[in-house]
C-alpha positions as CSV (number, residue, x, y, z in Angstrom):
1,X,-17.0,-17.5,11.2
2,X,-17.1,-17.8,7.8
3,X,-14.9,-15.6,5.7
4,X,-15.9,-14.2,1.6
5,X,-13.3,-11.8,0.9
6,X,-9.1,-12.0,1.4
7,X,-7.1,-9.2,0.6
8,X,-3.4,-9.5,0.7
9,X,-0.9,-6.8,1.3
10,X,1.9,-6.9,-1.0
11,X,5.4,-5.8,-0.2
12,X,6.5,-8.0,2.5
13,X,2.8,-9.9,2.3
14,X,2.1,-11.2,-1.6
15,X,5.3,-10.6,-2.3
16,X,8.6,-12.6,-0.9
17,X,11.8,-10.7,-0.8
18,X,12.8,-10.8,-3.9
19,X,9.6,-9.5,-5.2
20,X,8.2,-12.6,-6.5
21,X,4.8,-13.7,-6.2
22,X,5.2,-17.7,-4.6
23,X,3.8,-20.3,-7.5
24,X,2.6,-21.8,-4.4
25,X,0.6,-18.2,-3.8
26,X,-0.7,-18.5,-7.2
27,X,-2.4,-21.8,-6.9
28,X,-3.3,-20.7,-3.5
29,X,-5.4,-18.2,-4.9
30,X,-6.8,-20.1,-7.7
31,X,-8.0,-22.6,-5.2
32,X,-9.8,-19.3,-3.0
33,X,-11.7,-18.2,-6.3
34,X,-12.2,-21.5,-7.6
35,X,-14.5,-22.0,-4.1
36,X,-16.4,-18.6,-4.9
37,X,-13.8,-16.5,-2.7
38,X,-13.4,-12.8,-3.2
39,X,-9.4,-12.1,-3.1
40,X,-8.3,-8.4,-3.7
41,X,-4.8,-6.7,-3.2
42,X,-4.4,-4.1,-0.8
43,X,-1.1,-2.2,-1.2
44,X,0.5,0.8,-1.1
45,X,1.5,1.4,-4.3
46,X,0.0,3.2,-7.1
47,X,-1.9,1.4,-9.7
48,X,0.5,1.6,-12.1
49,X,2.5,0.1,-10.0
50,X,0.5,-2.9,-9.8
51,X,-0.6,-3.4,-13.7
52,X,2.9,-5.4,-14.3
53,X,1.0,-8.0,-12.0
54,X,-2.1,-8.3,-13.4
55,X,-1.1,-11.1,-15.7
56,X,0.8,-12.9,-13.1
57,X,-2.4,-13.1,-11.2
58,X,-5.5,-13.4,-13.1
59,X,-7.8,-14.9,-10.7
60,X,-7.2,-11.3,-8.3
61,X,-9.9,-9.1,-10.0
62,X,-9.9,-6.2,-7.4
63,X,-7.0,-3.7,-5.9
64,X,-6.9,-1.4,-3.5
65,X,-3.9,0.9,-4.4
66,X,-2.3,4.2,-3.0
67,X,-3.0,2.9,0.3
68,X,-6.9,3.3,0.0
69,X,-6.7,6.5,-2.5
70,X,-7.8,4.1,-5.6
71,X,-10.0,0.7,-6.3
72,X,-9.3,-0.8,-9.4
73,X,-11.7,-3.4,-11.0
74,X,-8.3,-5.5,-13.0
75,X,-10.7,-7.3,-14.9
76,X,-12.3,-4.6,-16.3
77,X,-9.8,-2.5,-16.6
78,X,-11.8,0.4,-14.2
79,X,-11.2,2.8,-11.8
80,X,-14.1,2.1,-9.2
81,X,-12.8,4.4,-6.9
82,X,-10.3,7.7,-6.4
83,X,-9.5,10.1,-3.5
84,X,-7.1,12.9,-3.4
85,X,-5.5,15.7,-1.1
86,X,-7.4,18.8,-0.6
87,X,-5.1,21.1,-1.9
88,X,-4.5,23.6,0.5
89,X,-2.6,20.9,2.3
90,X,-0.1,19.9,0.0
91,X,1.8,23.6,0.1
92,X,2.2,23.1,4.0
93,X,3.7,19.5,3.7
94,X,6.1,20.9,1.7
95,X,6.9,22.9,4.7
96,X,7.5,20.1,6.7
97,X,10.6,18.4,5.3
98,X,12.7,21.7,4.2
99,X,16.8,21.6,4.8
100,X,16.0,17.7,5.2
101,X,17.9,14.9,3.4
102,X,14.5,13.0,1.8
103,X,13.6,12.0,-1.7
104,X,10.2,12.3,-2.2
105,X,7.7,10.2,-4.1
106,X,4.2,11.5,-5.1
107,X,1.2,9.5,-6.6
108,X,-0.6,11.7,-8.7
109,X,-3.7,10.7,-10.6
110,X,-2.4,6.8,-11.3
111,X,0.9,7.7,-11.5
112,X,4.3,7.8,-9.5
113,X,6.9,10.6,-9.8
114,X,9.9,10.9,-8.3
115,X,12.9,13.6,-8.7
116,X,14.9,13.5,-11.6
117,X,18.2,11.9,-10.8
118,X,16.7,9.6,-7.7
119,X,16.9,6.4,-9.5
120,X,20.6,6.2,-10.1
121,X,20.7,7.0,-5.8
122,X,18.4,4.6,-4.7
123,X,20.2,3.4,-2.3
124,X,20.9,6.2,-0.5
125,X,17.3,5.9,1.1
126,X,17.3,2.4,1.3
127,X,15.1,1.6,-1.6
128,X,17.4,-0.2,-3.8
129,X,15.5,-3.4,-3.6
130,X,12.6,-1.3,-6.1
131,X,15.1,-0.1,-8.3
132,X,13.7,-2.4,-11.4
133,X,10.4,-1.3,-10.8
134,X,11.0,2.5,-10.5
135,X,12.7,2.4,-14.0
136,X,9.6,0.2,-15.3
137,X,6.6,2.5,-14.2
138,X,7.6,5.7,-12.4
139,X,8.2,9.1,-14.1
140,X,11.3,11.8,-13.6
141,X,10.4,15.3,-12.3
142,X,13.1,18.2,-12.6
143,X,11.9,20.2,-10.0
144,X,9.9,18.3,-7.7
145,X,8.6,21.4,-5.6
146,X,7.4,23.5,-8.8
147,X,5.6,20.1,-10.2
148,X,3.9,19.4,-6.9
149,X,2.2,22.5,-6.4
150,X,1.2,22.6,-10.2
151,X,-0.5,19.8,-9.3
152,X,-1.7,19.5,-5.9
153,X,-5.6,19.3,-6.8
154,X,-4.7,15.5,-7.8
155,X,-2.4,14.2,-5.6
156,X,-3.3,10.9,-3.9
157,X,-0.2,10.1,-2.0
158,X,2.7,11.7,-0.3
159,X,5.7,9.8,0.4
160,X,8.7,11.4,2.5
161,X,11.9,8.8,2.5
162,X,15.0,9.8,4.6
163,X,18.1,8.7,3.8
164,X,19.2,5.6,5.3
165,X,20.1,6.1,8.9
166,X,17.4,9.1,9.9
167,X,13.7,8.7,10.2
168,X,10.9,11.3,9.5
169,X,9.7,11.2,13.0
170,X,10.3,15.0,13.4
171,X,8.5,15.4,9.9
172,X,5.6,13.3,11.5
173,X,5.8,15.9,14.5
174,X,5.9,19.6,12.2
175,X,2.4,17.5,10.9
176,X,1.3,16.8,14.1
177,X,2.2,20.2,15.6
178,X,0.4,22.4,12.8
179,X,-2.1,20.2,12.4
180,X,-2.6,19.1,9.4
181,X,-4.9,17.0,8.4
182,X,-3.9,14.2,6.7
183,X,-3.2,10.5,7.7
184,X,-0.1,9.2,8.2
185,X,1.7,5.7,8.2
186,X,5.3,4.2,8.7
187,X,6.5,1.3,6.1
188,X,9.2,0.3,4.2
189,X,11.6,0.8,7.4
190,X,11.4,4.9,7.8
191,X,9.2,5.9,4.9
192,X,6.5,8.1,5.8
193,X,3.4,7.8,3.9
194,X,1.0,10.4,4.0
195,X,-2.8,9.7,2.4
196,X,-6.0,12.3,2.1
197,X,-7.6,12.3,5.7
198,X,-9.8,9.5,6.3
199,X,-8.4,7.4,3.4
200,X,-6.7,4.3,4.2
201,X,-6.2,0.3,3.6
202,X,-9.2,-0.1,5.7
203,X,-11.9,2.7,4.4
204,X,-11.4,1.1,0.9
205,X,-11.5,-2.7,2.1
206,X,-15.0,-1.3,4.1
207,X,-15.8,0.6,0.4
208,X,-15.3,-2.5,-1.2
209,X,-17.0,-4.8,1.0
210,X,-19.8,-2.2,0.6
211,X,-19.4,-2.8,-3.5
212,X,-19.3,-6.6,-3.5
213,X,-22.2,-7.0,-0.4
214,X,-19.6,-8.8,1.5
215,X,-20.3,-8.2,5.6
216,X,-16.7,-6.3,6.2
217,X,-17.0,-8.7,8.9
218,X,-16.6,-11.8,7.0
219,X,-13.0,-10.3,5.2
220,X,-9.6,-11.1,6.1
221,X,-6.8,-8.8,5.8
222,X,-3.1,-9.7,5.5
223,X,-0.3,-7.6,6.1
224,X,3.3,-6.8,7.6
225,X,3.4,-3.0,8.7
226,X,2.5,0.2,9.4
227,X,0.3,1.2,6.5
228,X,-1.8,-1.9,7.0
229,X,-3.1,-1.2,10.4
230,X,-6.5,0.3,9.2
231,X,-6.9,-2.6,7.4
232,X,-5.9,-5.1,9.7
233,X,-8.7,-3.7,12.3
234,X,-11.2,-3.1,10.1
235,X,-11.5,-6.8,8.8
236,X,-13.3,-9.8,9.9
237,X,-9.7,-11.3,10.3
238,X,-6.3,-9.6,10.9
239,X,-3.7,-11.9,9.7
240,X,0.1,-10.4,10.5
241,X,2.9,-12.1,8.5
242,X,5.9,-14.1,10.1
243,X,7.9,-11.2,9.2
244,X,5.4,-8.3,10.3
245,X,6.4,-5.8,12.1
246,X,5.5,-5.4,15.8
247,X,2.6,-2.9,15.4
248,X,0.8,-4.7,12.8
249,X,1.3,-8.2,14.9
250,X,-0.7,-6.2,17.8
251,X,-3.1,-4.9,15.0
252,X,-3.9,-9.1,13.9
253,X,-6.0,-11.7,15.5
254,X,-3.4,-14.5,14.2
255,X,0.0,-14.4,12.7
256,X,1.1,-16.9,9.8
257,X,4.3,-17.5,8.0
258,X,6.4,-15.0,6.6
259,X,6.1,-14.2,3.3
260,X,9.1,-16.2,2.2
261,X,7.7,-19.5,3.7
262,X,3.8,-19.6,2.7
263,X,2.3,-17.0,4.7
264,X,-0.4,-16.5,2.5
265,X,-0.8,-19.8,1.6
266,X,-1.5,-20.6,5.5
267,X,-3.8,-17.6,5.4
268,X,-6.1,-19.0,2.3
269,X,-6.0,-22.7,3.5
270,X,-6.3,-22.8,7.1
271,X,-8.9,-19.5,7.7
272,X,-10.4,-18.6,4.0
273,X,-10.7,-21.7,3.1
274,X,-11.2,-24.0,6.5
């Protein structure tokens, strides 16, 4: 099979663990586009969140952000794309984590907000490897609660992170129980990351495909964990990283490097590319 269209995870994918985008990555990618490849990102993060980036890779003209909520055309600067949380659910998610130790994280519109204070506490919740980038690009809230339900038609993503040494698993189950309809992935060790129902990494690689007249079958996906399982199936290809976690290796056809030692490269030259 031939293959049109890569799109690369980022955290733990594009990105090695220091955040860095490989300079072998970058010519990588160059090489893909230069042979009339499509290569998009697929993350999880908002699309502010992924901006900083842009300039760093300039031959990357789509990404799917908010884990499926947004498509971004980079090179034109345009929103091709945007889902968000009927907003009847987002008063009974609320419900869900009360008297539990979690910061919460909410995408709203393009945006990332976060509770005033959480930066300086980051590590509490294990996050202190994104401690640059929350100061660069996400916005202080002083009461989380009142702000989320003053703006609950727009909220795209809902992100519930316990404090290092728990898990949201019973959060998962007050979802499951009540029945909420929403969708609902693990990453970034215990983070839960709730989306819209129906919206993931894989419906907008499908609504992208769809854009571009790329077969869906003749795309690869590469990724590393929970919220890239959607995407993984949906693909042509599903390429798991070295360092991917076991789900998402059972979700792949192939694995490749980690994303410290060339992962993506392997994935561009020896299946894009071959």
């Amino acid at each position: 099979m031939a293959y049109d269209l890569i799109a690369f995870d980022m955290d733990g994918t594009l990105l090695d663990t220091e955040k860095r985008v490989l300079p072998s990555t970058i010519e990588a990618i160059h090489a893909a586009t230069s042979a009339g490849k499509v290569v998009a990102i697929a993350t999880g993060r908002s699309p502010s969140m992924v901006l900083p980036y842009r300039d760093l890779l300039p031959d990357v003209p789509y990404a799917i952000c908010t884990s499926g909520a947004h498509l971004l055309d980079l090179h034109q600067d345009s929103l091709l794309a945007e889902r968000a949380f009927d907003p009847a659910v987002i008063p009974q998610l609320l419900h869900t984590h009360q008297g539990k130790d979690v910061m919460l994280e909410i995408f709203s519109g393009t945006e990332a907000y976060d509770p005033a204070g959480s930066f300086d506490h980051l590590d509490r919740y294990g996050l202190q490897e994104f401690h640059d980038m929350f100061m660069r690009v996400c916005h202080e809230v002083d009461n989380m609660e009142d702000w989320i339900l003053a703006h609950a038609s727009s909220i795209a993503k809902y992100i519930v992170h316990p404090v290092v040494g728990e898990d949201a698993l019973d959060v998962l189950d007050k979802i499951k129980e009540r029945n909420i309809p929403v969708e609902a992935a693990f990453s970034q060790a215990n983070s839960l990351e709730l989306s819209p129902k129906g919206v993931s990494k894989g419906s907008a690689l499908q609504e992208l495909c769809a854009l571009l007249g790329v077969p869906v079958e003749r795309s690869i996906a590469v990724g590393d964990s929970g919220n890239d399982l959607e995407m993984l199936r949906a693909a042509g290809l599903g390429i798991a990283m070295g360092n991917a976690s076991p789900d998402a290796v059972d979700a792949s056809d192939v694995t490749v490097a980690d994303n410290n030692h060339g992962g993506c490269v392997e994935a561009v030259y020896d299946y894009l590319l071959s």
